[in-house]
mmCIF file of the N, C-alpha and C atoms, coordinates in Angstrom:
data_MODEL
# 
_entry.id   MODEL 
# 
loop_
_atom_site.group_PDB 
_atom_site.id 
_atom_site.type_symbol 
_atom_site.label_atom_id 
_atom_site.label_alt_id 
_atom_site.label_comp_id 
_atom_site.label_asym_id 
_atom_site.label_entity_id 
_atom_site.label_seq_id 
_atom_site.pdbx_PDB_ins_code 
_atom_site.Cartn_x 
_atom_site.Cartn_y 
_atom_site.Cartn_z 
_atom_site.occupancy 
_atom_site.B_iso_or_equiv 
_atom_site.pdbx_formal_charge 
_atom_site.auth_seq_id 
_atom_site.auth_comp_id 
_atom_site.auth_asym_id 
_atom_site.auth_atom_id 
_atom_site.pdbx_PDB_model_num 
ATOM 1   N N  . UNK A 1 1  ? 78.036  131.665 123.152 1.00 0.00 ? 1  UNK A N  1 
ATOM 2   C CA . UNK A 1 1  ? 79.026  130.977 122.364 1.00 0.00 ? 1  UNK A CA 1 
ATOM 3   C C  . UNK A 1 1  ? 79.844  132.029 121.618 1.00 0.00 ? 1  UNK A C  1 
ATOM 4   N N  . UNK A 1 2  ? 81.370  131.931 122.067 1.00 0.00 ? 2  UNK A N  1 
ATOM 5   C CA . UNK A 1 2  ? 82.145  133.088 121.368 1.00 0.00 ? 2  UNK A CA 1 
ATOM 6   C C  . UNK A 1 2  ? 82.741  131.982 120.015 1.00 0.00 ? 2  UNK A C  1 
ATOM 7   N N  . UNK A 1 3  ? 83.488  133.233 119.614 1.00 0.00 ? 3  UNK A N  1 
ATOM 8   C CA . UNK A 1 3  ? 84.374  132.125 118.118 1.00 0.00 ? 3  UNK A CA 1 
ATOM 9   C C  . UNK A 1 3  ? 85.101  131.145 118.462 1.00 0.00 ? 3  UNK A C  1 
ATOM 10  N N  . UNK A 1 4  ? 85.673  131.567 119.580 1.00 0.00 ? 4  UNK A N  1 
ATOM 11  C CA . UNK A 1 4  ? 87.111  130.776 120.125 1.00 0.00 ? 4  UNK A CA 1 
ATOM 12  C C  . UNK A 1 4  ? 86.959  129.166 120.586 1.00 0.00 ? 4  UNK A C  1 
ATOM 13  N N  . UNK A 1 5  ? 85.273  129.123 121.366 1.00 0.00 ? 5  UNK A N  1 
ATOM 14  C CA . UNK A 1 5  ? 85.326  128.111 121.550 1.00 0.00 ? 5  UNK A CA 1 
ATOM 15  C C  . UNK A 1 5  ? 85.164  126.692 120.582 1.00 0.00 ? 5  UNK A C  1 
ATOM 16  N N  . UNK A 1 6  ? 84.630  126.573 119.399 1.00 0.00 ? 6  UNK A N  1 
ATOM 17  C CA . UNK A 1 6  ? 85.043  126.126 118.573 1.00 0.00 ? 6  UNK A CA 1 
ATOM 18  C C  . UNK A 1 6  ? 86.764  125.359 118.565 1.00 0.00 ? 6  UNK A C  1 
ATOM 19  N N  . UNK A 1 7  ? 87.504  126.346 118.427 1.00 0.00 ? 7  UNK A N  1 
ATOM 20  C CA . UNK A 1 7  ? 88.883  126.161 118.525 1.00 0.00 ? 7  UNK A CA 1 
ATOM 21  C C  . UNK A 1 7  ? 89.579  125.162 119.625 1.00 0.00 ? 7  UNK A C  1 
ATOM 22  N N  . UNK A 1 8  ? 89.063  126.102 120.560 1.00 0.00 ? 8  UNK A N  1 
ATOM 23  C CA . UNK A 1 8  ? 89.706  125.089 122.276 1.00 0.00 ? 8  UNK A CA 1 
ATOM 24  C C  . UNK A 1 8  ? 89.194  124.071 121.844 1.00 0.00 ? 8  UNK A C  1 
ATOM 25  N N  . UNK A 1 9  ? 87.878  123.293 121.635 1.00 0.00 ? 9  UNK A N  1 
ATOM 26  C CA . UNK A 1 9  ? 87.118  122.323 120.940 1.00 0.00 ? 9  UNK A CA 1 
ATOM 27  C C  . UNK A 1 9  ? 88.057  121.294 119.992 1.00 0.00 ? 9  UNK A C  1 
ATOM 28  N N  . UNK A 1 10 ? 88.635  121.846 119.430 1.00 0.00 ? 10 UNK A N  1 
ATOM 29  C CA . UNK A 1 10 ? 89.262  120.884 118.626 1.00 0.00 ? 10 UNK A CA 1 
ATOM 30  C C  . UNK A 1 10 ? 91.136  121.172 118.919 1.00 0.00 ? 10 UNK A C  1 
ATOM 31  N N  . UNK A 1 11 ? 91.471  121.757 119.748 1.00 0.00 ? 11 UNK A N  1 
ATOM 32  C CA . UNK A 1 11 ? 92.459  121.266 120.236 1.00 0.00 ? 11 UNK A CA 1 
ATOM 33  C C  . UNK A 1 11 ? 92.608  120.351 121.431 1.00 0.00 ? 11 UNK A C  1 
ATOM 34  N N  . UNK A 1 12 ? 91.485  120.445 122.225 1.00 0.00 ? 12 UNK A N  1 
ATOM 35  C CA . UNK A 1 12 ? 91.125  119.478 122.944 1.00 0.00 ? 12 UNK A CA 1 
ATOM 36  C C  . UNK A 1 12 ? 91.364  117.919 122.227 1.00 0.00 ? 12 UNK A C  1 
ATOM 37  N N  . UNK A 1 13 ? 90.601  118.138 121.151 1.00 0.00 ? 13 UNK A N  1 
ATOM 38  C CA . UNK A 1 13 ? 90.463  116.730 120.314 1.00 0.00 ? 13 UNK A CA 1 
ATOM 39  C C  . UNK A 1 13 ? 91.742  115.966 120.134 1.00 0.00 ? 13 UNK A C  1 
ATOM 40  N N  . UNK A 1 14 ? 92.264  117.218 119.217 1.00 0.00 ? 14 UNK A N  1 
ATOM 41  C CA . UNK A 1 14 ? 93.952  117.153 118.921 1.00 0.00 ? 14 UNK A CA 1 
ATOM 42  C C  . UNK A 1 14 ? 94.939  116.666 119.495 1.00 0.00 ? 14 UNK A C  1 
ATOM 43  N N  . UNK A 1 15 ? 94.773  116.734 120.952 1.00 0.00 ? 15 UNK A N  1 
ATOM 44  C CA . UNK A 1 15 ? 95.596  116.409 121.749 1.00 0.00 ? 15 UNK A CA 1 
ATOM 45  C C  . UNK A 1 15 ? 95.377  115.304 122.220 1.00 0.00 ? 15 UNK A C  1 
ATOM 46  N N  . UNK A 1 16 ? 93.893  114.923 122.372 1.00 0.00 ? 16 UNK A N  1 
ATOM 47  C CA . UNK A 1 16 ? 93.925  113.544 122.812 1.00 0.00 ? 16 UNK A CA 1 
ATOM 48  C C  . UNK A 1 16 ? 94.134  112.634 121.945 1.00 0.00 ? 16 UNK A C  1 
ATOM 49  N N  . UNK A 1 17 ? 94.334  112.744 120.303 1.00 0.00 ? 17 UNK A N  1 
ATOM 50  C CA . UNK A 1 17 ? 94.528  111.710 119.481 1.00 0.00 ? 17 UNK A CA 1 
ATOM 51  C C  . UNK A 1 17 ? 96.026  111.599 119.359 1.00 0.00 ? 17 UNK A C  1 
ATOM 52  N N  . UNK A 1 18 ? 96.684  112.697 119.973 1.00 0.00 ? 18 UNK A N  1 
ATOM 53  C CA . UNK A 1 18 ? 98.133  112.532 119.202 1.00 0.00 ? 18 UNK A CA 1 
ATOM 54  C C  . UNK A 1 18 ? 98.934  111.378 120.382 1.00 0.00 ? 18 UNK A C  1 
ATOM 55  N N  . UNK A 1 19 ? 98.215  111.715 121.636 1.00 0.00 ? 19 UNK A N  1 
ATOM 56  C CA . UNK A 1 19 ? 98.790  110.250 122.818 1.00 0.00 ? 19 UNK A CA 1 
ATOM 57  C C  . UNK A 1 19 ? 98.865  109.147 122.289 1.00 0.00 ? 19 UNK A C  1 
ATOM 58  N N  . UNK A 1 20 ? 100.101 108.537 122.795 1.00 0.00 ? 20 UNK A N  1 
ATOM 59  C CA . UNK A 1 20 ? 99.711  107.267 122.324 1.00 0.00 ? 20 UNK A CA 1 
ATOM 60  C C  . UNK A 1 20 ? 100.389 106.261 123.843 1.00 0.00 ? 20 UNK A C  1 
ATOM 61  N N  . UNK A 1 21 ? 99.956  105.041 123.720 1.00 0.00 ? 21 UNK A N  1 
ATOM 62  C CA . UNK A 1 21 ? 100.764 104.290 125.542 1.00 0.00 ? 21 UNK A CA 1 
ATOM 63  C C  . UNK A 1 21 ? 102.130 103.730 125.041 1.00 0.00 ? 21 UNK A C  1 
ATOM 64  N N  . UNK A 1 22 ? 102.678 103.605 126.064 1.00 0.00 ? 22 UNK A N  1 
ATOM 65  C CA . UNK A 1 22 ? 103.806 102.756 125.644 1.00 0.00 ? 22 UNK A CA 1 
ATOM 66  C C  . UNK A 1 22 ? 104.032 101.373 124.939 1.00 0.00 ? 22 UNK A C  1 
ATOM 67  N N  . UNK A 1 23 ? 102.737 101.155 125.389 1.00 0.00 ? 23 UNK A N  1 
ATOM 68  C CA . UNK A 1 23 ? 102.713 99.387  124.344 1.00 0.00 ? 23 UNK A CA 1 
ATOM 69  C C  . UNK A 1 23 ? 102.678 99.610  122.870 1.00 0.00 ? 23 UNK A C  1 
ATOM 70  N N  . UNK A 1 24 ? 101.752 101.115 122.589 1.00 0.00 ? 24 UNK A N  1 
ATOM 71  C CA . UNK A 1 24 ? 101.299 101.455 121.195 1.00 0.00 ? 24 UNK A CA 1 
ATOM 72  C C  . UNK A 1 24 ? 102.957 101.461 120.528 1.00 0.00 ? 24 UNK A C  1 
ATOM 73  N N  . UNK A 1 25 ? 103.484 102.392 121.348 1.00 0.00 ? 25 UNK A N  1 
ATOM 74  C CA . UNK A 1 25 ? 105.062 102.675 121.089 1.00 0.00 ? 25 UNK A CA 1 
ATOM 75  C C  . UNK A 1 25 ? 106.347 101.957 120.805 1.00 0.00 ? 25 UNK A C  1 
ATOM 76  N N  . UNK A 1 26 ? 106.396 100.687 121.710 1.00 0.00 ? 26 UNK A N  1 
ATOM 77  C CA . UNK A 1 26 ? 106.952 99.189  121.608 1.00 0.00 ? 26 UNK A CA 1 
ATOM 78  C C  . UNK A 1 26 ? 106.167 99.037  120.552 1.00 0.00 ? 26 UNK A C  1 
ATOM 79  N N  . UNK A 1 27 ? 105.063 98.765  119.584 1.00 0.00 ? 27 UNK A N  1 
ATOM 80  C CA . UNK A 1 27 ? 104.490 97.870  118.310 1.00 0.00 ? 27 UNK A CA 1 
ATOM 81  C C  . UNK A 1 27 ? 104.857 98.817  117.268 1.00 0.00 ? 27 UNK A C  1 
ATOM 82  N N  . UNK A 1 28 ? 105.205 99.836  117.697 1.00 0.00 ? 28 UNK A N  1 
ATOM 83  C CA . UNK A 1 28 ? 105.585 100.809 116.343 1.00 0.00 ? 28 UNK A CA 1 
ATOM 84  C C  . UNK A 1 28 ? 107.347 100.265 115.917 1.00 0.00 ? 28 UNK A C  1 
ATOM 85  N N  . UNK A 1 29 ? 107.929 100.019 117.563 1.00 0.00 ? 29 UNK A N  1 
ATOM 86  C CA . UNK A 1 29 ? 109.110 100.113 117.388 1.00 0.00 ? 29 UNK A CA 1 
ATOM 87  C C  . UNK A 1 29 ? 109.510 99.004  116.761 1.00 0.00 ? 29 UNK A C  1 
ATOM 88  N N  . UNK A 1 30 ? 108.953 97.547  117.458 1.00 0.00 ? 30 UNK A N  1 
ATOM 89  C CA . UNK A 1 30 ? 108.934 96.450  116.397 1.00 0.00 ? 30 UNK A CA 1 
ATOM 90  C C  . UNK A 1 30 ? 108.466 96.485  115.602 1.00 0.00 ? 30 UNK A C  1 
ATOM 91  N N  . UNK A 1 31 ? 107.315 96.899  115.046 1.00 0.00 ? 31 UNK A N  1 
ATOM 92  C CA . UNK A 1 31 ? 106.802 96.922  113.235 1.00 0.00 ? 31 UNK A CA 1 
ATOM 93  C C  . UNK A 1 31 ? 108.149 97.690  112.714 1.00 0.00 ? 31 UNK A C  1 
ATOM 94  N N  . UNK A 1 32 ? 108.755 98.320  112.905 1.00 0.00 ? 32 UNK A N  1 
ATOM 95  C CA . UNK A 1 32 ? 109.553 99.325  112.508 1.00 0.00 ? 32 UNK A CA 1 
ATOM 96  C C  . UNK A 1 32 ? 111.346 98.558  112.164 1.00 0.00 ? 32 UNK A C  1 
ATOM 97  N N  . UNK A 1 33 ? 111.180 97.585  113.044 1.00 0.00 ? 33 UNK A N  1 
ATOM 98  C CA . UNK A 1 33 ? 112.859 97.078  113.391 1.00 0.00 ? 33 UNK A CA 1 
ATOM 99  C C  . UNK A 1 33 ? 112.287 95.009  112.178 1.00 0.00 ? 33 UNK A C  1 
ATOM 100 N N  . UNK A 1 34 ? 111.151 94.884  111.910 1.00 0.00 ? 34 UNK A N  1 
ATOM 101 C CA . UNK A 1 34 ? 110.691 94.119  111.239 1.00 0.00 ? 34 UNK A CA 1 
ATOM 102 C C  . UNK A 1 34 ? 110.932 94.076  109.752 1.00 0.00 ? 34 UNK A C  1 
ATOM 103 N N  . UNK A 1 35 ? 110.279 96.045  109.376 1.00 0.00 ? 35 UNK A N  1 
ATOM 104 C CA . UNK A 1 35 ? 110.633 96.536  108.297 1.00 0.00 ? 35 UNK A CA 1 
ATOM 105 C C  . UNK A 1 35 ? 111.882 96.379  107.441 1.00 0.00 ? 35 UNK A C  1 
ATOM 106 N N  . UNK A 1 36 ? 112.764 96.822  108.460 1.00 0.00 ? 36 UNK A N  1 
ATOM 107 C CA . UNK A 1 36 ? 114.418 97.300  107.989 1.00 0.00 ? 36 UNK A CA 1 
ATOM 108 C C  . UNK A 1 36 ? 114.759 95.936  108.112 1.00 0.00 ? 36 UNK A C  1 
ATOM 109 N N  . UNK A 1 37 ? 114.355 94.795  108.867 1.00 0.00 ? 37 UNK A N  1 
ATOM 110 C CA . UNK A 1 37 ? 115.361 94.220  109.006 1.00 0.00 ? 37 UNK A CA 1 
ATOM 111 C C  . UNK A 1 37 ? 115.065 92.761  107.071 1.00 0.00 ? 37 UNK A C  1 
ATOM 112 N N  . UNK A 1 38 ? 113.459 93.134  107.106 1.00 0.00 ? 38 UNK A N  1 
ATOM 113 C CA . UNK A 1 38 ? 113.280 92.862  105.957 1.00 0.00 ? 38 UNK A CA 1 
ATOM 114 C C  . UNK A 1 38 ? 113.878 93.642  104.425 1.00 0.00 ? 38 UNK A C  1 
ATOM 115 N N  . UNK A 1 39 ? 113.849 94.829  104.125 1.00 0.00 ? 39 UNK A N  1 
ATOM 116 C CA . UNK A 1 39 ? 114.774 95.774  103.703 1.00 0.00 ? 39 UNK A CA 1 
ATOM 117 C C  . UNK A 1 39 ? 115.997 95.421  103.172 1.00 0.00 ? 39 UNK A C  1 
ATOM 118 N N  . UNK A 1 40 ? 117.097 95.025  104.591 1.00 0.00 ? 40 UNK A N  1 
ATOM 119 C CA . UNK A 1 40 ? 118.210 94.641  104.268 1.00 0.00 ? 40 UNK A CA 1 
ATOM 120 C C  . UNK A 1 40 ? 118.303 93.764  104.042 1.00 0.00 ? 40 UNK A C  1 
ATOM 121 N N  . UNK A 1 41 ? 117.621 92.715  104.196 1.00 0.00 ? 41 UNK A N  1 
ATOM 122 C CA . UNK A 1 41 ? 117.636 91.251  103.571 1.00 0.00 ? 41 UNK A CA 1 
ATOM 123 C C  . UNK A 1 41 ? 117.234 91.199  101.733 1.00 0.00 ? 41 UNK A C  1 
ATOM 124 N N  . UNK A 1 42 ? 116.362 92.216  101.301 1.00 0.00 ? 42 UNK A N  1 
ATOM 125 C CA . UNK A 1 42 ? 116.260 92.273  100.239 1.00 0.00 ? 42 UNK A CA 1 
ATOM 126 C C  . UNK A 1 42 ? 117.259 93.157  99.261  1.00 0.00 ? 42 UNK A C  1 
ATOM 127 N N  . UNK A 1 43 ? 117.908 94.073  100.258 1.00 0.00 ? 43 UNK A N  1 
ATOM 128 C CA . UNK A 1 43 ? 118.980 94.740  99.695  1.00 0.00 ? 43 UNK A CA 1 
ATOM 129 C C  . UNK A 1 43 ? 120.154 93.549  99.217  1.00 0.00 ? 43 UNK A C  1 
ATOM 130 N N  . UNK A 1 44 ? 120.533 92.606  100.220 1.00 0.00 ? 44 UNK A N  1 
ATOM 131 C CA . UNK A 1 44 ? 121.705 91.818  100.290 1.00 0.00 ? 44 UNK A CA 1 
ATOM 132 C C  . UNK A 1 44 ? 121.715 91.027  99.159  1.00 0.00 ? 44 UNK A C  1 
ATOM 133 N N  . UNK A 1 45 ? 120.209 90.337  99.278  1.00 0.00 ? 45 UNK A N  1 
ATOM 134 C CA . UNK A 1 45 ? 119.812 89.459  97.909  1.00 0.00 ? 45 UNK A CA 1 
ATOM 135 C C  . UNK A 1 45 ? 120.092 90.339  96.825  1.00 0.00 ? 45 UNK A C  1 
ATOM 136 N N  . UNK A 1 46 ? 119.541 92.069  96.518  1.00 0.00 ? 46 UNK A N  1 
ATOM 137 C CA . UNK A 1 46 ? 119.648 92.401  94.949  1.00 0.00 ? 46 UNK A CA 1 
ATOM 138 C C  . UNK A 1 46 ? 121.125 92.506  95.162  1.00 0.00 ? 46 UNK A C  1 
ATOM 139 N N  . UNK A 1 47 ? 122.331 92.423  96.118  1.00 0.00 ? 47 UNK A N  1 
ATOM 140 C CA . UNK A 1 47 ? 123.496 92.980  95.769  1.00 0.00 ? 47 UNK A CA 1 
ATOM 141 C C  . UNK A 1 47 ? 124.330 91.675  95.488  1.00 0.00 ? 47 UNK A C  1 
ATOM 142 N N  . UNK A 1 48 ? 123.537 90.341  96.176  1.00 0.00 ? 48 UNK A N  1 
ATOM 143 C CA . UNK A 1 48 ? 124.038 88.910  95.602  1.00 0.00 ? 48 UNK A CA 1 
ATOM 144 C C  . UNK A 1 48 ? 123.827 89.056  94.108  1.00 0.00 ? 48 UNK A C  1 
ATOM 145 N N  . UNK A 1 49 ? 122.329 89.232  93.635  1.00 0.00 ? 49 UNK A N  1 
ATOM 146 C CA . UNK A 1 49 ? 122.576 89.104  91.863  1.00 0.00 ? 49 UNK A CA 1 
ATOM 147 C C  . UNK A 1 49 ? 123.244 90.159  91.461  1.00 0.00 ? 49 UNK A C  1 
ATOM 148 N N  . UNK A 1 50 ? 123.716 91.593  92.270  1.00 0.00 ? 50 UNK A N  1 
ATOM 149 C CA . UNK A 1 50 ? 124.322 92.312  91.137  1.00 0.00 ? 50 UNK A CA 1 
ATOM 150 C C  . UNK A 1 50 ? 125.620 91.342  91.188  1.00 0.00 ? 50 UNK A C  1 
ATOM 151 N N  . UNK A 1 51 ? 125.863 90.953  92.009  1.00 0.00 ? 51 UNK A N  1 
ATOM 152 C CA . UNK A 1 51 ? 127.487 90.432  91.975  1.00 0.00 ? 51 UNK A CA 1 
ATOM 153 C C  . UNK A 1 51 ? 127.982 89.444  91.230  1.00 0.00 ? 51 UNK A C  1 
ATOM 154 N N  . UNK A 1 52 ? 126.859 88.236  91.762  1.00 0.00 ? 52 UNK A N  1 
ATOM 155 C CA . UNK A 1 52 ? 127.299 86.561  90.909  1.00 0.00 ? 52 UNK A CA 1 
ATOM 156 C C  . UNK A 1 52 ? 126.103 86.695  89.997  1.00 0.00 ? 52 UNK A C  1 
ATOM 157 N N  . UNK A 1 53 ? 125.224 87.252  89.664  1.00 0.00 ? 53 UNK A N  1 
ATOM 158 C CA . UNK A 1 53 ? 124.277 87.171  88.315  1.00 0.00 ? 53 UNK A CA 1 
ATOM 159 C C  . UNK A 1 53 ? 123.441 86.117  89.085  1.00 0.00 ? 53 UNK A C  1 
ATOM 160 N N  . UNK A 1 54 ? 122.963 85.148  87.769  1.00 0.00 ? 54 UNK A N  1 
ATOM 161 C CA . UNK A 1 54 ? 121.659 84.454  88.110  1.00 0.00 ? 54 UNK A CA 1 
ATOM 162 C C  . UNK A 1 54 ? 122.395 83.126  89.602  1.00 0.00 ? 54 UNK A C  1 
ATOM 163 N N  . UNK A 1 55 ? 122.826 83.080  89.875  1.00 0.00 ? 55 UNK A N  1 
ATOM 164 C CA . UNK A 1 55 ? 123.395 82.165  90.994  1.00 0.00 ? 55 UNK A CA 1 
ATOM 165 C C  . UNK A 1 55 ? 123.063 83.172  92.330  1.00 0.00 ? 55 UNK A C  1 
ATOM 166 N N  . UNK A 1 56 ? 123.539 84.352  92.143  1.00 0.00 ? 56 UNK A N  1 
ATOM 167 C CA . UNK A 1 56 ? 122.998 84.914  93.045  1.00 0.00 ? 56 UNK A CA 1 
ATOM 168 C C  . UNK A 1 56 ? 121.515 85.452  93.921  1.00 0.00 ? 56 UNK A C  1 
ATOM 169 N N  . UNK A 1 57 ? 120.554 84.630  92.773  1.00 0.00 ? 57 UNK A N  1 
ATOM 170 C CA . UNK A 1 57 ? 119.057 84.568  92.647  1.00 0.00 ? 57 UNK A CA 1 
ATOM 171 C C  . UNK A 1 57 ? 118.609 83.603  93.173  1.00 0.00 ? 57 UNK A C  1 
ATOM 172 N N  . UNK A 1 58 ? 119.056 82.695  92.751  1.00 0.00 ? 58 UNK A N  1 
ATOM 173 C CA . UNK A 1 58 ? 118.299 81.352  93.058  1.00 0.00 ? 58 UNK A CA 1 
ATOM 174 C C  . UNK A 1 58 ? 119.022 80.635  94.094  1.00 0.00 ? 58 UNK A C  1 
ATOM 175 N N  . UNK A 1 59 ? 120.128 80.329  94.513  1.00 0.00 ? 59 UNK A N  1 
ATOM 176 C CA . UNK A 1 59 ? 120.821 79.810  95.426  1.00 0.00 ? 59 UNK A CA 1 
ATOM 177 C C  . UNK A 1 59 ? 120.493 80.667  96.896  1.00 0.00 ? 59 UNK A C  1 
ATOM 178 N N  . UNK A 1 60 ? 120.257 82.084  97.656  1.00 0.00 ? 60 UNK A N  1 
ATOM 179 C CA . UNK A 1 60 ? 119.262 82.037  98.461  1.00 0.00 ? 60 UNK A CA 1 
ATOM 180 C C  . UNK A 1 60 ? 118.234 81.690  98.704  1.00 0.00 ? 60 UNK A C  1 
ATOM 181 N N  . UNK A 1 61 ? 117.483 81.474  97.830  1.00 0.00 ? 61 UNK A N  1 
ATOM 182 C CA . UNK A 1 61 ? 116.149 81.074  97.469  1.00 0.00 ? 61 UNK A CA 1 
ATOM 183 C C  . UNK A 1 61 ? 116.312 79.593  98.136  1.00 0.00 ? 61 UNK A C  1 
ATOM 184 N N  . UNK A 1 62 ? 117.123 78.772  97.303  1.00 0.00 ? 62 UNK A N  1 
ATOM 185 C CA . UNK A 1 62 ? 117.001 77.342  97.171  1.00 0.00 ? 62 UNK A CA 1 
ATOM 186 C C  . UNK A 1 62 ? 117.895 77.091  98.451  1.00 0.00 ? 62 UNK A C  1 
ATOM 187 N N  . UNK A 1 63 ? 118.482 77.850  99.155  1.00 0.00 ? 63 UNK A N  1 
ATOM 188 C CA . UNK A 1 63 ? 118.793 78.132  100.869 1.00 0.00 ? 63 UNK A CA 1 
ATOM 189 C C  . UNK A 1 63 ? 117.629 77.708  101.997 1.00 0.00 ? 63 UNK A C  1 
ATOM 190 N N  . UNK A 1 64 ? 116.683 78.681  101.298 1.00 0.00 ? 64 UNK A N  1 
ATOM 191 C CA . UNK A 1 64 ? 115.575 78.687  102.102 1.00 0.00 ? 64 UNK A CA 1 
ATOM 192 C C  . UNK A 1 64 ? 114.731 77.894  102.334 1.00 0.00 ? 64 UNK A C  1 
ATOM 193 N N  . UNK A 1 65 ? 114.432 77.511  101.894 1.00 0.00 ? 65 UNK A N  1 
ATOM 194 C CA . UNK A 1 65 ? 113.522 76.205  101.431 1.00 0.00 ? 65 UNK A CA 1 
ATOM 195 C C  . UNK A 1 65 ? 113.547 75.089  102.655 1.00 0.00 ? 65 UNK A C  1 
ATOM 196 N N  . UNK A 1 66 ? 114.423 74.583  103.307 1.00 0.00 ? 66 UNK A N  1 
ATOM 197 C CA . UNK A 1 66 ? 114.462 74.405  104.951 1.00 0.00 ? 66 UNK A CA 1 
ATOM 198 C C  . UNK A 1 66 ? 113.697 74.793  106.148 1.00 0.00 ? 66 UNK A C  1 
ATOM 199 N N  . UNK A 1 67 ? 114.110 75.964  106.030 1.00 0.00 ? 67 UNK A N  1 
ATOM 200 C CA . UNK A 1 67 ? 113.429 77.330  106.470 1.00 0.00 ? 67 UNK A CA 1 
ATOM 201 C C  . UNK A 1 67 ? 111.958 77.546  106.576 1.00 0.00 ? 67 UNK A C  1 
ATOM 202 N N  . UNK A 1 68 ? 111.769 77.744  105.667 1.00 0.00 ? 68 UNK A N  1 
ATOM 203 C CA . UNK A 1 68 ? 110.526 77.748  105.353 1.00 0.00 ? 68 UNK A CA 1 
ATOM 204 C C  . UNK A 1 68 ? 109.673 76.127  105.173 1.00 0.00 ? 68 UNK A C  1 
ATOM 205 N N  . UNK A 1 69 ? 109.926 75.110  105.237 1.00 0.00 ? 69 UNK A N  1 
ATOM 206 C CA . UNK A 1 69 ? 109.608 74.049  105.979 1.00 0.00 ? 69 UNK A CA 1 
ATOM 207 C C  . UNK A 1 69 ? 109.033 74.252  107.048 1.00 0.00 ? 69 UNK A C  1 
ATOM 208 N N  . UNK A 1 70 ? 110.349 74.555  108.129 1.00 0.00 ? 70 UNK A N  1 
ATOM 209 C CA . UNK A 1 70 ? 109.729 74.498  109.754 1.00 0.00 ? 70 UNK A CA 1 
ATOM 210 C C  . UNK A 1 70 ? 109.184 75.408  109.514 1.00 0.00 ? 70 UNK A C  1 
ATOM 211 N N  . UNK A 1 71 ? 108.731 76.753  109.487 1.00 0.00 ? 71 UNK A N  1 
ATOM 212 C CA . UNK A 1 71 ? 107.873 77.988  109.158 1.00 0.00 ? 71 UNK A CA 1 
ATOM 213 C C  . UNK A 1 71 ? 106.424 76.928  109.079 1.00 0.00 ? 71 UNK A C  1 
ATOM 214 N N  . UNK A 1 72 ? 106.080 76.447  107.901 1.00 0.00 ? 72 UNK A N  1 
ATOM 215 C CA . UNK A 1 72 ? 105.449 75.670  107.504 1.00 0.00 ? 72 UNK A CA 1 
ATOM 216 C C  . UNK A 1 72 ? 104.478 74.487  108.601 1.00 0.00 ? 72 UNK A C  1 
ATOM 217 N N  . UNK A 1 73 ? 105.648 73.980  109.557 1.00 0.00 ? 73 UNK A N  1 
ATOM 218 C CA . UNK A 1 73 ? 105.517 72.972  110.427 1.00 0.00 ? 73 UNK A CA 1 
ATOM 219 C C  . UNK A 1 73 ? 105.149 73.730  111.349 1.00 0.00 ? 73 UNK A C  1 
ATOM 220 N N  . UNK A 1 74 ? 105.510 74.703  111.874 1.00 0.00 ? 74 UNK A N  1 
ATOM 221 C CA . UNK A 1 74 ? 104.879 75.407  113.117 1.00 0.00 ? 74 UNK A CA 1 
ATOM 222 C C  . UNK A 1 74 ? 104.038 76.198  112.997 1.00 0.00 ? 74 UNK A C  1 
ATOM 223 N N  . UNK A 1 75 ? 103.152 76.426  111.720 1.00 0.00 ? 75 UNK A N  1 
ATOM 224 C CA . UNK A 1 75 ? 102.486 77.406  111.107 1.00 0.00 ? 75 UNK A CA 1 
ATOM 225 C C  . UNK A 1 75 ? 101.452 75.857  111.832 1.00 0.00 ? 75 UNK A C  1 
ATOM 226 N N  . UNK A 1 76 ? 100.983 74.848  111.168 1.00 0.00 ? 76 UNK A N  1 
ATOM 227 C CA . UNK A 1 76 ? 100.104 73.954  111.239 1.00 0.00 ? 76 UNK A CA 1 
ATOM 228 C C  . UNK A 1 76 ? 100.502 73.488  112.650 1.00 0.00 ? 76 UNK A C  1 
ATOM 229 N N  . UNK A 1 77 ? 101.426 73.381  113.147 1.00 0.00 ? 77 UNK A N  1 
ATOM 230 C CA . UNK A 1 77 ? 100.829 73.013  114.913 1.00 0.00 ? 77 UNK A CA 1 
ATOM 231 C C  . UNK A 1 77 ? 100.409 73.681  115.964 1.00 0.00 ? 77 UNK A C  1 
ATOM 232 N N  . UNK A 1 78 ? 100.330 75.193  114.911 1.00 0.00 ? 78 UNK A N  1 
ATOM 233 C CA . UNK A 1 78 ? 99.655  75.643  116.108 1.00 0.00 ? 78 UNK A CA 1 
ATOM 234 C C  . UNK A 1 78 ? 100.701 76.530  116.959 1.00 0.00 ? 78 UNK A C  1 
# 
């Protein structure tokens, strides 16, 4: 046993953790396009209240509420 092998040893390792498949890659890309697209929706809302004040708070909100119904309805059927 020289020093080195140690080393090769864990670049071996190294390399096999850094692979990843293409499906892994597609779930990164949607977790990723999920993120932002949540992001800008919360950006839009703080730039509704900077604009119209408290109307700009609650009137998306009270938008939603529909929405989140069917959410609701297809959450329980399954």
């Amino acid at each position: 046993m020289t020093f080195a092998d140690p080393l090769q040893g864990a670049a071996e390792t190294r390399s096999d953790t850094n692979t990843q498949t293409s499906q892994e890659r597609r779930d990164t890309i949607v977790a990723a396009r999920i993120l932002v697209a949540v992001l800008v929706l919360l950006a839009g809302w703080g730039a509704s209240v900077a604009i119209w004040g408290l109307p700009g708070l609650y009137l998306p909100a009270l938008a939603l509420v529909p929405v989140i119904w069917g959410v609701l309805l297809l959450i329980t059927r399954g």
